[in-house]
C-alpha positions as CSV (number, residue, x, y, z in Angstrom):
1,X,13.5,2.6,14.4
2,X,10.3,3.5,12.4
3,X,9.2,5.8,15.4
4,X,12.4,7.1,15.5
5,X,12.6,8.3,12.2
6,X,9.1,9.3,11.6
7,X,9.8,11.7,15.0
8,X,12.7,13.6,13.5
9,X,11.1,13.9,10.3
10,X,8.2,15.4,11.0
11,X,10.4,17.8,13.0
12,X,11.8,18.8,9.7
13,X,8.8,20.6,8.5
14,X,8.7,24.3,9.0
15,X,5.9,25.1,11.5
16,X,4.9,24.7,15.2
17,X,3.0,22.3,16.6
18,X,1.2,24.4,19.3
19,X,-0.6,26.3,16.6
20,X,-2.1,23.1,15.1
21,X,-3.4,22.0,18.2
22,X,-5.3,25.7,18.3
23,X,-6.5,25.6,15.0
24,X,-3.9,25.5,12.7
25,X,-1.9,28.7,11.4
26,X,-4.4,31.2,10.4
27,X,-6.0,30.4,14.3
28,X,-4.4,33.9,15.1
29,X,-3.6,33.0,18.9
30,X,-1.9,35.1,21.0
31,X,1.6,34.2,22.2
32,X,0.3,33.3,25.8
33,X,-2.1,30.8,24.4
34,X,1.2,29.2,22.4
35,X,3.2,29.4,25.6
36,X,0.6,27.2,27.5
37,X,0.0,24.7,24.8
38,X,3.5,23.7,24.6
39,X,3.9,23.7,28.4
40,X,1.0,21.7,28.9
41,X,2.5,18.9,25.8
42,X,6.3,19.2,26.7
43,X,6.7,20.9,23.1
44,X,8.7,23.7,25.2
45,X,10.9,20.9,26.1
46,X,14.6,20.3,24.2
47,X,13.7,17.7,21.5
48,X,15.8,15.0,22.7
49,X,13.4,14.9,26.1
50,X,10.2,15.2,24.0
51,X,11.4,11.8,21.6
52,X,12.2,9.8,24.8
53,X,9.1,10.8,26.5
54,X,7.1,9.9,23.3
55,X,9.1,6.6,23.2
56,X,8.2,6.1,27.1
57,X,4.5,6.1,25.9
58,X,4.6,4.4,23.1
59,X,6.3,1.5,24.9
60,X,3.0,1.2,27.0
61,X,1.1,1.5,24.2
62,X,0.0,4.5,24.4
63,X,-0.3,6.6,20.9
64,X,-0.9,9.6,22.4
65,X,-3.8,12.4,21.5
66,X,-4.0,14.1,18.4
67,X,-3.0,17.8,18.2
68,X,-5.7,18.9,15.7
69,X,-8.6,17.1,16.2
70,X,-7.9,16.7,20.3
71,X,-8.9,12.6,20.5
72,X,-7.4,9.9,21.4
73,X,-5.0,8.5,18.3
74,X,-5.6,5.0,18.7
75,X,-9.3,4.7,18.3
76,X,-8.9,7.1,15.5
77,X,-6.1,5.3,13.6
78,X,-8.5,2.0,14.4
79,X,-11.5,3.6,13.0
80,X,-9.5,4.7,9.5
81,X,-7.7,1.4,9.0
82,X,-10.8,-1.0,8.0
83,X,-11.1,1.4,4.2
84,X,-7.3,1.4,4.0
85,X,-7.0,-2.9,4.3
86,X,-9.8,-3.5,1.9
87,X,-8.7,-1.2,-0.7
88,X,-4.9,-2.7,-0.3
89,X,-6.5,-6.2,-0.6
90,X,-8.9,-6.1,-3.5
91,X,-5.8,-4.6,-5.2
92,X,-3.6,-6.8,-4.6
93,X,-6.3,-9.5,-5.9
94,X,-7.1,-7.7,-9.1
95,X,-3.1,-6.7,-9.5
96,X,-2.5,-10.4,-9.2
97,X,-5.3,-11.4,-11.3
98,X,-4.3,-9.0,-14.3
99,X,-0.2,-10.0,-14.1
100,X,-1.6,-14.2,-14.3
101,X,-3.7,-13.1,-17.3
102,X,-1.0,-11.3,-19.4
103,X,2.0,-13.7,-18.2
104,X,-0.3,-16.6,-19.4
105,X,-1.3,-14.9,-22.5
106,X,2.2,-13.6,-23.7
107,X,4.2,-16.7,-23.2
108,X,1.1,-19.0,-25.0
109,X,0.3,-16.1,-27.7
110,X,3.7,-16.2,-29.7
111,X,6.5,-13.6,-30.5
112,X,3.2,-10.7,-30.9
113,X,2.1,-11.6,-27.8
114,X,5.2,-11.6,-26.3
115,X,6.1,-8.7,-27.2
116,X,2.9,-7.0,-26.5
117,X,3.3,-8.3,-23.1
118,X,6.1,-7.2,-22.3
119,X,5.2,-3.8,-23.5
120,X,1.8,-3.4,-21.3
121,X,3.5,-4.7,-18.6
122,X,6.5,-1.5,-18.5
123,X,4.1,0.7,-19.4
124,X,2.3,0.1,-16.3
125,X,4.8,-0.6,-13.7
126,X,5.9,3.4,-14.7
127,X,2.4,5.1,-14.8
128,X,2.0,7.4,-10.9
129,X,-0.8,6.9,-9.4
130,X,-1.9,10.8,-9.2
131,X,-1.8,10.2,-13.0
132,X,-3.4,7.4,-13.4
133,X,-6.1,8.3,-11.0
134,X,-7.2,11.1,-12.9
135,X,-7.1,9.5,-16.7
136,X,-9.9,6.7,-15.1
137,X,-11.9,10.2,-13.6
138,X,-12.0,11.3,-16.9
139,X,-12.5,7.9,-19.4
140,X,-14.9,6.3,-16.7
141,X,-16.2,9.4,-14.9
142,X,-16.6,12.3,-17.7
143,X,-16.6,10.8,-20.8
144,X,-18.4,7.4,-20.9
145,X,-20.5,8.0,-17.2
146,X,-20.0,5.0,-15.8
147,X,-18.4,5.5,-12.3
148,X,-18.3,8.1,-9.8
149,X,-15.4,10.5,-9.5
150,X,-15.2,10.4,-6.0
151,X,-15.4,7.1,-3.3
152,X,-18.8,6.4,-2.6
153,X,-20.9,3.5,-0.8
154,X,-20.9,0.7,-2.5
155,X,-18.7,-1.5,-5.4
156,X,-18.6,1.4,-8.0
157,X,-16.8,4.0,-5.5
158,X,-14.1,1.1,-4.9
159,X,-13.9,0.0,-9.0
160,X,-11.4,3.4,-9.9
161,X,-9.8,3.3,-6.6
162,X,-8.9,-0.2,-6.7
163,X,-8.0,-0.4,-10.3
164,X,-5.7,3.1,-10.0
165,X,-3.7,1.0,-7.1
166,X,-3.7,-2.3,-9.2
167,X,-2.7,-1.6,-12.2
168,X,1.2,-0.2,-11.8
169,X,1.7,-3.3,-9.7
170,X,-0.2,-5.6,-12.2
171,X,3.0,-4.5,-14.3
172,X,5.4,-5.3,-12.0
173,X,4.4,-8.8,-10.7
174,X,3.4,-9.6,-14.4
175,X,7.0,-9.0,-15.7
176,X,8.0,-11.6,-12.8
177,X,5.5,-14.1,-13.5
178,X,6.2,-14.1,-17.5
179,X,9.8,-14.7,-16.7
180,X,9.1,-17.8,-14.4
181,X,6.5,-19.0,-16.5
182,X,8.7,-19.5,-19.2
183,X,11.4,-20.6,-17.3
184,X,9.6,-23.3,-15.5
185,X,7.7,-24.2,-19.5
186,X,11.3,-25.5,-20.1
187,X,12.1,-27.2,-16.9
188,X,12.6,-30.8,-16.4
189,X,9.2,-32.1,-14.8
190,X,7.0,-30.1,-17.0
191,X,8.9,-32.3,-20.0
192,X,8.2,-35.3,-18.0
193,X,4.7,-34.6,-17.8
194,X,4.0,-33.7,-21.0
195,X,5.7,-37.2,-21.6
196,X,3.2,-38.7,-19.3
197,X,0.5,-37.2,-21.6
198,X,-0.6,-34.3,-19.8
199,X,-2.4,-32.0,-21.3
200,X,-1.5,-28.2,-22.2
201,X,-3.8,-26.9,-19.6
202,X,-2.6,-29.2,-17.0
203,X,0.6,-28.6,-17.7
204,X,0.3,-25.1,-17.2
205,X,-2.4,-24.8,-14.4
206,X,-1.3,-27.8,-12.5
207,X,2.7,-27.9,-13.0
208,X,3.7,-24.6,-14.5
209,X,1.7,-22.2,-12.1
210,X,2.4,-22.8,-8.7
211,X,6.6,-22.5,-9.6
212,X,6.0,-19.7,-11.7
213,X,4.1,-17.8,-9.2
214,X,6.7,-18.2,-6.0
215,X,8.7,-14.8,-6.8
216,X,5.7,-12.8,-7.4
217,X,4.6,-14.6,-3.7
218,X,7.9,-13.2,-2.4
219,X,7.2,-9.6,-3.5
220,X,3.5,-9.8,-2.4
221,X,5.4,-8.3,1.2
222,X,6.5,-5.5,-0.6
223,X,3.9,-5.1,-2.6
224,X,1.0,-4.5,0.5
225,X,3.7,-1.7,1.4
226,X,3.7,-0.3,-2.0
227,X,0.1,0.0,-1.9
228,X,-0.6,1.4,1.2
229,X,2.2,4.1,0.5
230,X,0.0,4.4,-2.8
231,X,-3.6,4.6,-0.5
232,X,-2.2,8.0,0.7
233,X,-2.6,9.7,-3.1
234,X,-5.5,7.9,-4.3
235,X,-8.1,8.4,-0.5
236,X,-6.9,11.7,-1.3
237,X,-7.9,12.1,-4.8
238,X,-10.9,10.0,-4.4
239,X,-12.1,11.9,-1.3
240,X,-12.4,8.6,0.4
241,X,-11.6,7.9,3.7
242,X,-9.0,6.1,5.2
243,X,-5.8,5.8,6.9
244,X,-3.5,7.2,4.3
245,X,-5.7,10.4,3.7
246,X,-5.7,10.6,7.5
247,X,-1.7,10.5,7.3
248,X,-2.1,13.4,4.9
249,X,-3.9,15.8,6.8
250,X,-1.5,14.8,10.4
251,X,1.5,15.8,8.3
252,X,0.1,19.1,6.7
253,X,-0.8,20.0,10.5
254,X,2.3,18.2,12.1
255,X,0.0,16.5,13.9
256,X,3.2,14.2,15.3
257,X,1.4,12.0,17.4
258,X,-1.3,10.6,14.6
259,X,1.8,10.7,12.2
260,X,4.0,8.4,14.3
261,X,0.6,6.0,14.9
262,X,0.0,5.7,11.2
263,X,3.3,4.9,10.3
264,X,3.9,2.5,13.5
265,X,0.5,0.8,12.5
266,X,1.7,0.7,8.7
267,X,5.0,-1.1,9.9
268,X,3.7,-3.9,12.2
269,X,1.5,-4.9,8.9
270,X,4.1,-4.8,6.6
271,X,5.5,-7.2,9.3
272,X,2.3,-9.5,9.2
273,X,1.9,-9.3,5.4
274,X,5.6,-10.5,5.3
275,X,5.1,-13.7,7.6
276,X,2.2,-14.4,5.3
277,X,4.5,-14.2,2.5
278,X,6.7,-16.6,3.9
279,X,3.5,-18.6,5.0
280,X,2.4,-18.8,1.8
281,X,5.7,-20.0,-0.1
282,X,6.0,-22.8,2.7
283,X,2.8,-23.7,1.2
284,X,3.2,-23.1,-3.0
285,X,7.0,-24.9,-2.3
286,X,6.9,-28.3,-0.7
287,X,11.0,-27.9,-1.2
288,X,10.7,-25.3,1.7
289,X,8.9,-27.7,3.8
290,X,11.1,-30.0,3.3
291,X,14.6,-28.0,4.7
């Protein structure tokens, strides 16, 4: 379904194909040079043939060549996807870490902290990432020198990256979390351990955590999609390298066959991430376990 739909889509562009395999549109080939190109990649074939032959090689595993940059997709694809997964990762980590810190601070902080809370939290589930991205250039970058504007070697070219990707869904899990936190504060076995004489930190490290932290768990699936979706703005902004700013540049080109590899390797880990999901609530719920 997913190479399905990416096919027909990238159809929908205006443009040819055969002149981004010679160069793109300002190449300035002649018409015989076009003619041979798409006879010798099928693109002078009726679209339906051209789908089922792509479908016939991608059932073998074959991804196919790249128009524009005329290698081999796979080892291309392979070679972008290491920058793509770490950035996705240490956001989800810091996204996580910052929703725990404000759900745990706004339900223990009062009716201000509350309501500050709740506040931070809409505020950024709604900021873009293009925006974002560019308010951290300039605090961080222009005004105070502290990081570079663009990706580089090292921790500090990942710090604005990974924060422009964490923060909208810091916002998101945190409203979850705050809700559940609360919810399970008032639940039966946290009064029965406070009766035991637990202690407010136990109660809410040991008891109150792990239940509040099962939906946010159960979005965590979702959430490795939304952030790779999000890796295509910010490698491009960032000028760093990766598997979304690859994406990028294929559709600009209609490079189809890097296009329909991206999105086919983006799929099959939103699969993985979502069996880890489920992994990992079989693990924070022994009531799961148990059915």
């Amino acid at each position: 379904m997913v190479a399905t739909l990416t096919f027909f889509a990238i159809r929908l562009i205006p443009g040819d194909p055969a002149e981004a395999i010679l160069g793109g549109p300002g190449s300035q080939t002649s018409p015989e040079a076009l003619a041979a190109v798409r006879a010798e990649y099928g693109l002078d074939q009726p679209v339906l043939v051209q789908y089922l032959a792509q479908l016939a090689r991608l059932a073998t595993g074959d991804l196919g060549r790249s128009y524009s940059l005329n290698q081999d997709v796979a080892p291309l694809l392979i070679g972008q996807l290491g920058g793509t997964l770490l950035l996705a990762v240490l956001a989800l980590g810091v996204a996580w870490l910052l929703a725990l810190g404000l759900a745990t601070w706004s339900t223990r902080g009062g009716r201000v902290a509350w309501s500050v809370g709740s506040g931070l939290e809409i505020v950024a589930a709604a900021l873009p990432h293009f925006w974002l991205a560019t308010a951290l250039i300039v605090l961080f970058s222009v005004w105070l020198g502290w990081l570079p504007p663009i990706s580089t070697p090292g921790v500090a070219g990942l710090v604005l990256p990974v924060l422009t990707l964490a923060v909208p869904l810091a916002g998101f899990l945190g409203q979850i979390m705050r809700e559940s936190l609360l919810t399970a504060l008032e639940s039966p076995f946290v009064l029965s351990a406070r009766a035991r004489g637990e202690s407010e930190r136990g109660v809410r490290w040991v008891h109150s955590i792990r239940h509040a932290a099962l939906p946010a768990i159960s979005l965590s699936g979702w959430a490795f999609g939304s952030l790779i979706s999000g890796a295509v703005v910010v490698e491009t902004i960032f000028a760093r390298p990766g598997l979304g700013r690859t994406l990028l540049n294929a559709v600009t080109v209609r490079d189809v066959p890097v296009v329909v590899g991206a999105v086919l390797i983006v799929a099959v880990g939103y699969i993985l991430m979502t069996l880890l999901t489920d992994l990992a609530q079989r693990i924070a719920d022994p009531r799961l376990r148990t059915r």
